[in-house]
Structures are given as C-alpha cells and as structure tokens.
N, C-alpha and C positions, 0 to 999 in steps of 0.2 A: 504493500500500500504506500509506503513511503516514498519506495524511487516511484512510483504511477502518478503518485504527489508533486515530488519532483519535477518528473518529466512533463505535465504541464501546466507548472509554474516556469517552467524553460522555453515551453514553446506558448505560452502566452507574451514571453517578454520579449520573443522572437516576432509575432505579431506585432507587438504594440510597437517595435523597433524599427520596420518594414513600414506599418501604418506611416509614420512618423515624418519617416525617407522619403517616401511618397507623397505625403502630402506637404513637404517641404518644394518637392518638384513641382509638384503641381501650382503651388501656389505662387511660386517662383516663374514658374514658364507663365502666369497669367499676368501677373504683374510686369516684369520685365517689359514687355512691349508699351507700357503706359511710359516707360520712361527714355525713352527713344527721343525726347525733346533734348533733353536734358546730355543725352549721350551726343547725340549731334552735337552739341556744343563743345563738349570735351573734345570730341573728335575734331572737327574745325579749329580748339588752341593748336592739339595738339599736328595737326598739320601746318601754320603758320608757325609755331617754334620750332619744327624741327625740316619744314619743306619749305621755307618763307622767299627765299630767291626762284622759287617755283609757281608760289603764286596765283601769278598771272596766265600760266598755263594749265593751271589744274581746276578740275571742277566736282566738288563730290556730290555725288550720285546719293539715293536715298540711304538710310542705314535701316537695318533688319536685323532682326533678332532671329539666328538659327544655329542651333546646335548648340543653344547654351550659351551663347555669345553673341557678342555684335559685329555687324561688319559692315562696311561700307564700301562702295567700290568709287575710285578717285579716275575719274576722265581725265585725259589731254585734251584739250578745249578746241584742238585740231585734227581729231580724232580720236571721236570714242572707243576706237576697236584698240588704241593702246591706252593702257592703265592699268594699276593694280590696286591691291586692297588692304584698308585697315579694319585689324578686330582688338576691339575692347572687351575684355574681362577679367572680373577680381582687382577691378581699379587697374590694370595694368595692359599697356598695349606692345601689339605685334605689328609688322603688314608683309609686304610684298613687294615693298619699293625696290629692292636690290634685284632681283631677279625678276618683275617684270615692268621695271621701266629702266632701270639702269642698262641688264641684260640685254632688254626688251624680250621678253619671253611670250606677253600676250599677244603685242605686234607681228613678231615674227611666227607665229603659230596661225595666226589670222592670213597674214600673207602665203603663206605655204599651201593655206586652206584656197585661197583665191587663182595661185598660181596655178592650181589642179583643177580648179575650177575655169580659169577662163581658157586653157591649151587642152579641153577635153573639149569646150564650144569651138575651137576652131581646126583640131583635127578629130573628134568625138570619140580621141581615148584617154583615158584615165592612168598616170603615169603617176611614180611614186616621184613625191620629193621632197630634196632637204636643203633646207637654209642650213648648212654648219656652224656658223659661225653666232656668237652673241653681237647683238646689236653695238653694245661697245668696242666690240675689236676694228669697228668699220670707219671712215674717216666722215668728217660732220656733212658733206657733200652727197654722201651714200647713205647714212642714217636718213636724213630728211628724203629722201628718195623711199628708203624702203616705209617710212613711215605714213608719207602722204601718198603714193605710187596707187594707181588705180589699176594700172597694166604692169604687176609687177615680175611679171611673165620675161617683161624684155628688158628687166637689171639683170647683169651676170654676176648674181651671190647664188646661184643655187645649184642643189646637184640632182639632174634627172634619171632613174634609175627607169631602163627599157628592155623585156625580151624583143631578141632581133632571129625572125624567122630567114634562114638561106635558103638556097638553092642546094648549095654543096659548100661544107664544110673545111673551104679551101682560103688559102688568102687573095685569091682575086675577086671569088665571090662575100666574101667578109668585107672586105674595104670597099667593094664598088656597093655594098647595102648599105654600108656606114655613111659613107659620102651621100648618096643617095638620101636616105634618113635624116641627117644634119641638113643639108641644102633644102628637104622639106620643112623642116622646121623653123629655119633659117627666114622662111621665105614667109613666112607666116606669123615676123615677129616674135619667134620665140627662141630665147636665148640663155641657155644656161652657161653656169660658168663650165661645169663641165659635165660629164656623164656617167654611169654604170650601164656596162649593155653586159646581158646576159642571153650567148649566143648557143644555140642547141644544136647537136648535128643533126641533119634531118635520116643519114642512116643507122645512126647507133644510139637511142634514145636514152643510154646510160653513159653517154658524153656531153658535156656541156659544159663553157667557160664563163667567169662571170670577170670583167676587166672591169677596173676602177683608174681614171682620174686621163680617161681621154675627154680633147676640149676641141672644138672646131678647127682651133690650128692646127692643132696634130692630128686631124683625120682631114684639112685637108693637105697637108704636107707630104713632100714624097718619100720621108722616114716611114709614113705608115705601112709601106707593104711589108718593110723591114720590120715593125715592131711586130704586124700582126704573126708573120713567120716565127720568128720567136716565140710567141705565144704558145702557136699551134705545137711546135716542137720542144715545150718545155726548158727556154733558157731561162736564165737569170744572167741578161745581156747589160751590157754598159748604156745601152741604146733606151733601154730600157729603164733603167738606173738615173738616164737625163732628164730624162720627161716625167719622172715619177710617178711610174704604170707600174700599176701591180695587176696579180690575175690568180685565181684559183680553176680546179676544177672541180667541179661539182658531180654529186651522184656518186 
C-alpha cells in the first residue's frame, strides 16, 4: 500500500509539473504576439546601433513571432530578394547579417534561382548551377551587378553543370558538341564563367566522364582537341595542369 501510495503521489507531481510546463507555453505563445510593438522597437535600436552606416539602405520588414522567438527580416531598399534576419529572445539578439548580406547568401541563392530560370525560357532546359563564390570575394562593380542584374544569366560568376549527348565517344566528336553547345548558348546570351559537362559514351553505358573548369576560351581554342585527348586517354598532362581541368570517370 505504501509504494501504491507513493507511486501516485509521484505521478501526480509528474502531472501537476507537465500541467504547469504547459501552460507556461501556452500562455507564453499567446501573449508574446501582443508584444511585437514593443519588440519592433528594440529591434529598430538595435539595428541603428549596430547597422547605423546602413541605414539608408535597409528596411525592416514586419517582425513575427515563430518558434518561440522573434524575427524580422531587414530588406535592401534596392532589393528585396537581398536581406537577412534579426531574432530577438531572452532579451538577447542574433541575425544573419554576416552570411546573408555581407556573404550575400540570400542574393546569390535568388540569383542562381533566376539564372535557371531565365536559360531554361530561352533554351527550355533546366541546367544545374552554381554561383561559387560569396558575394564579398567579388569586386564592388560585380556585387552591384549580381545584386540588381535582372539577366543574371549573362554575368560570368557562374558555373553551368551539363550532360552532353555524342555521336561517338571520340575527340573530334567531343569538341565539335562542345563548341557547338557553347556557341548555342553563347548566342543566346548566356554566359557562364565556366562549365561541368558530363559526357557518356553512347556504346558502353558504364563509361562516362565528368570534366570541371572548361570556359569558352578553352573550348574555343585549338589546345582543346589536345586537352580532350588526354582526357579520353587518362593523362595527368601539363596541358592540363595550365588550364586547371580536372576530370573523373564515373560509373
């Protein structure tokens, strides 16, 4: 009778402890959103004392209460699609400023997003790509390009990665798709800085090469038949070495 006793006066205090928890949350999560006037404020010092030479180009967006905390997302007043975010809680703030505006991380994800999007409307396919680079590595002349660029298709920051269907697994038929390939793309406005082509043989479906860091000059240069030879024949050439091509084979 005693441990039964025990046992619950234990899980009664186990409920009442829970109850408690909970309705701490609860009443937390309902309240909190009343006080979003008040957070805006704080949030607005604290971007003036600590982004105040900014200013002029920032604009913060509404703040919301989610996930137990506040957050506010801070616009570029020349575009919304770059910006990042401050959260408030426990009195004490985070944000985002380092890695998506200094970085530019939300810019350059948006543009990546738009570069697939306007080279799939003007050849209507869908090709992978990458901005490599953080937006601070770029010089101020390219930043404001990639940040206001509406056609950012035809800055060369980016890298387009392509399967390239041949005829025959040779390097006369490699380089004359390649050239072919770039000169459509070329023609069309669309200019990466460089490529990944991932070429297949069309008679041994357990071969295929994926090269990295050919750019228009070097496909259309007449090193190319020299590098793609090497490819095919597995060197690790000095030719190769200049131009900073590298290649695996895949499968």
């Amino acid at each position: 009778m005693k441990e039964q006793k025990k046992l619950m006066i234990q899980m009664s205090l186990l409920f009442l402890i829970v109850f408690v928890v909970f309705g701490v949350i609860i009443v937390n999560e309902k309240i909190s959103p009343l006080k979003i006037p008040k957070v805006t404020e704080k949030i607005s010092t604290y971007l003036n004392n600590n982004y105040h030479d900014l200013a002029t180009n920032l604009k913060l967006n509404n703040v919301e209460y989610k996930n137990m905390r506040y957050e506010a997302k801070v616009l570029d007043k020349n575009n919304e699609n770059y910006y990042f975010y401050v959260y408030y809680k426990n009195k004490e703030f985070t944000d985002t400023y380092k890695k998506d505006y200094i970085e530019g991380q939300s810019i350059i994800s948006f543009q990546e997003e738009k570069i697939i999007e306007n080279i799939k409307k003007k050849t209507g396919t869908t090709f992978k790509v990458t901005i490599p680079k953080t937006l601070d590595k770029y010089t101020e002349t390219i930043r404001n390009k990639i940040i206001n660029s509406k056609t950012p298709e035809q800055i060369k920051i980016y890298n387009l990665e392509a399967d390239i269907s041949v005829e025959k697994f040779d390097t006369k038929n490699i380089c004359s798709t390649l050239k072919g390939f770039n000169n459509n793309l070329t023609n069309k406005q669309i200019t990466p800085k460089n490529y990944t082509f991932i070429i297949d043989n069309p008679e041994d479906e357990t071969i295929a090469i994926k090269i990295n860091n050919l750019d228009s000059k070097i496909i259309n240069d007449n090193n190319l038949n020299n590098i793609i030879n090497d490819i095919l024949n597995k060197k690790k050439s000095n030719l190769l070495n200049t131009y900073n091509i590298t290649y695996e084979y895949l499968n």
